[in-house]
C-alpha positions, 0 to 999 in steps of 0.5 A, spaced: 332 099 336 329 094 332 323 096 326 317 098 331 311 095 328 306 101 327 299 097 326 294 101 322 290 105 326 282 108 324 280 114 328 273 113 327 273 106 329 277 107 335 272 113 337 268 109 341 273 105 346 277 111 346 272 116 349 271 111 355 279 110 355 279 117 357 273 117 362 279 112 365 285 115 364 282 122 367 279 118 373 286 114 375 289 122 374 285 125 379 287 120 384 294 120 383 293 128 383 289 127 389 295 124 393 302 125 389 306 131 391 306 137 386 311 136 381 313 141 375 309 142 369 303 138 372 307 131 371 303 129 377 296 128 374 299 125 368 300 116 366 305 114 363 306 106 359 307 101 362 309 093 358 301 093 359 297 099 359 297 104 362 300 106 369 299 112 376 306 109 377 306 108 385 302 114 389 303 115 397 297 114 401 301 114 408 304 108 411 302 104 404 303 105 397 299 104 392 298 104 384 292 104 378 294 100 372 289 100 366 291 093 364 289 094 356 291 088 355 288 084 360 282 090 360 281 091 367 284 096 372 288 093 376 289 096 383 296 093 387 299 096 394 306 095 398 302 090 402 301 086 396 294 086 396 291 086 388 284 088 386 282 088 379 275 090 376 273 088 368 273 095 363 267 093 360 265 101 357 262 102 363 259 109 364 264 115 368 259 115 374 260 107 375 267 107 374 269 112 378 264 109 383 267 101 382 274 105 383 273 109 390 269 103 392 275 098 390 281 104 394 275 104 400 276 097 401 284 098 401 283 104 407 284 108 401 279 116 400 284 121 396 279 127 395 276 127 388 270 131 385 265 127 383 261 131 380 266 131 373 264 124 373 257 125 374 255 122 367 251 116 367 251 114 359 254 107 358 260 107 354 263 102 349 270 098 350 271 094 343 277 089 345 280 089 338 281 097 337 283 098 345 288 092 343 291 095 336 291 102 340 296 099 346 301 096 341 301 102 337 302 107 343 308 102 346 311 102 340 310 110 339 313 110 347 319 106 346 321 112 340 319 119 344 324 114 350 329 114 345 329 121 342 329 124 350 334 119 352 339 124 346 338 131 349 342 135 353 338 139 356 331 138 362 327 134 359 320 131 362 317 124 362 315 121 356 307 121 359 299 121 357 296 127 359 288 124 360 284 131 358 287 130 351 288 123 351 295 126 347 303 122 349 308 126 349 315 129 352 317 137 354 324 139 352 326 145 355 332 150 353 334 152 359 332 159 358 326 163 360 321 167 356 323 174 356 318 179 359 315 173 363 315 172 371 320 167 373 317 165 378 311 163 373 312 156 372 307 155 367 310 160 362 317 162 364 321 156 362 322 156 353 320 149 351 317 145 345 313 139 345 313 133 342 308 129 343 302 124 339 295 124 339 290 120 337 286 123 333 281 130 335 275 133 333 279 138 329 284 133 326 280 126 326 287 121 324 292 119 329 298 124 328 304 126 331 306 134 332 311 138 335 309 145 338 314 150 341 313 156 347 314 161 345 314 159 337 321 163 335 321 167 328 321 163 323 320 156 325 315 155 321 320 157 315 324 151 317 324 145 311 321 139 314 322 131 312 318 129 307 310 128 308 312 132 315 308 139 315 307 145 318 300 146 322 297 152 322 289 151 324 288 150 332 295 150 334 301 152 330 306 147 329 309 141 325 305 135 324 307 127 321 300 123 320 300 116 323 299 112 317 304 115 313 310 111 318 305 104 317 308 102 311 314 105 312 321 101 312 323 104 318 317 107 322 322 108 328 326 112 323 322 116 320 319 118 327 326 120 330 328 123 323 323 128 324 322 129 331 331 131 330 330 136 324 324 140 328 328 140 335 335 142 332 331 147 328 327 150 334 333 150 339 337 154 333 332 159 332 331 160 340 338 161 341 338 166 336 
C-alpha cells in the first residue's frame, strides 16, 4: 500500500459540519435498520465508506432494493434501486426535520415506507454544511478506511466490517477472540463474545481532536502495562484504552505505517493477555 495522505484535520473547524453529517448519517442508519434484516453486534444500523462517501450498502425492501448514499464529494444524498431509478437531494446543512422530511418523501416517491420514528428527528434548528472541512474530512476517513481494511484483512480469527457507527459518528472494526466472557450468558450476544476494538473518531466533548483508540471487553489485567509506540498512550478518562492522536501521523513519513504499528502492538498485546 503506498503512504496514505492524512490531511490536517481541526475538530473545532469541522464541528459545525460534523454535527449535521451525523444528523445524516443517523437518519440513513435508521432506514437501513428499518429494513435490514438483524446481523451480529448491530452491524445492520451501521454505513460503511464507499469511494465517495458514505453508504447504507444495498437494503431489501421486497421485490426491489435499494441503497442511500451520503455523497461527500458531490454533497448530495443520492438514492439508487435495482430498477435503476436515481435521486439525489443538495446537503446543504439542512435541519434533522427537513432532511429527514426530504428523505422519506424522495423513498415515498420510490414505493418505499420503512418505519421510522420521527420524533428522533423532530429538530427543526438549521444546520451548517461547510464544503472545504466535509471534504478535507472524507479524504482523511477513506484514507483511515483503507488501513482499518488492511489491518482486518491480517487477523485470523472473526472479524467484523470495517464501519461508521452514526450515534458516535466513530470508524471502527471488532476483532473477536473466540472465547466467551467467563461468567456470562452465552446466548447474550451483546456481552458474551471477548473482543477489542479498533476504531477512529473525530474528535468528542470529552476529547475534542481527532484520535484513534483501541478498547478491549473484558479489559484483561495488565493491558494497560503494555508499552505502546511511540506518541501512543493509554487513556483512562471516559474509557480505558489505548490512544493515538490524528496529528501526529500528519507529518509522519509513513502515516499508514505508524497507524498499522500501533494497531499490531496493542492487538498482539491484548490476544496474549486474554488467552492468559
Amino acid at each position: 500500500m503506498p503512504n496514505n495522505n492524512f490531511l490536517p484535520l481541526s475538530y473545532e473547524a469541522l464541528l459545525p459540519s460534523l454535527k449535521s453529517l451525523q444528523n445524516y448519517a443517523k437518519l440513513t442508519g435508521k432506514v437501513r435498520r428499518a429494513l435490514t434484516p438483524r446481523q451480529k453486534h448491530w452491524s445492520h444500523i451501521s454505513l460503511r465508506a464507499a469511494a465517495t462517501g458514505l453508504t447504507t450498502g444495498p437494503i431489501p425492501a421486497g421485490p426491489v432494493t435499494f441503497e442511500l448514499l451520503l455523497d461527500l464529494t458531490g454533497h448530495q444524498l443520492v438514492i439508487t434501486t435495482s430498477r435503476g431509478e436515481h435521486i439525489s437531494r443538495p446537503l446543504r446543512g439542512q435541519s434533522a426535520a427537513t432532511f429527514c422530511e426530504e428523505t422519506l418523501a424522495a423513498l415515498a416517491g420510490l414505493g418505499l415506507t420503512p418505519d421510522i420514528d420521527r420524533t428522533l428527528f423532530a429538530d427543526i434548528t438549521p444546520g451548517a454544511y461547510d464544503v472545504a472541512q466535509v471534504e478535507n474530512y472524507w479524504q482523511a476517513l477513506s484514507q483511515i478506511d483503507a488501513v482499518l481494511k488492511q489491518f482486518k484483512g491480517e487477523l485470523r480469527q472473526e472479524t467484523g466490517d470495517v464501519q461508521l457507527w452514526p450515534h458516535h459518528f466513530d470508524l471502527a472494526v471488532l476483532w473477536f477472540s473466540g472465547r466467551l466472557v467467563p461468567d456470562v450468558d452465552p446466548a447474550d450476544e451483546e456481552n458474551a463474545d471477548e473482543q477489542m476494538n479498533f476504531g477512529f473518531a473525530p474528535g468528542d466533548a470529552a476529547l475534542p481532536q481527532p484520535y484513534f483508540y483501541i478498547t478491549a471487553y473484558p479489559t484483561p489485567a495488565g493491558l494497560t502495562d503494555t508499552v505502546l509506540p511511540p506518541e501512543a498512550t493509554w487513556h483512562t478518562e471516559a474509557f480505558t484504552g489505548a490512544l493515538l492522536l490524528y496529528e501526529t501521523l500528519v507529518d509522519a513519513d509513513d502515516p499508514a505505517e505508524k497507524l498499522l504499528t500501533f494497531l499490531r502492538s496493542v492487538q498482539q498485546a491484548g490476544a496474549r493477555l486474554m488467552s492468559s
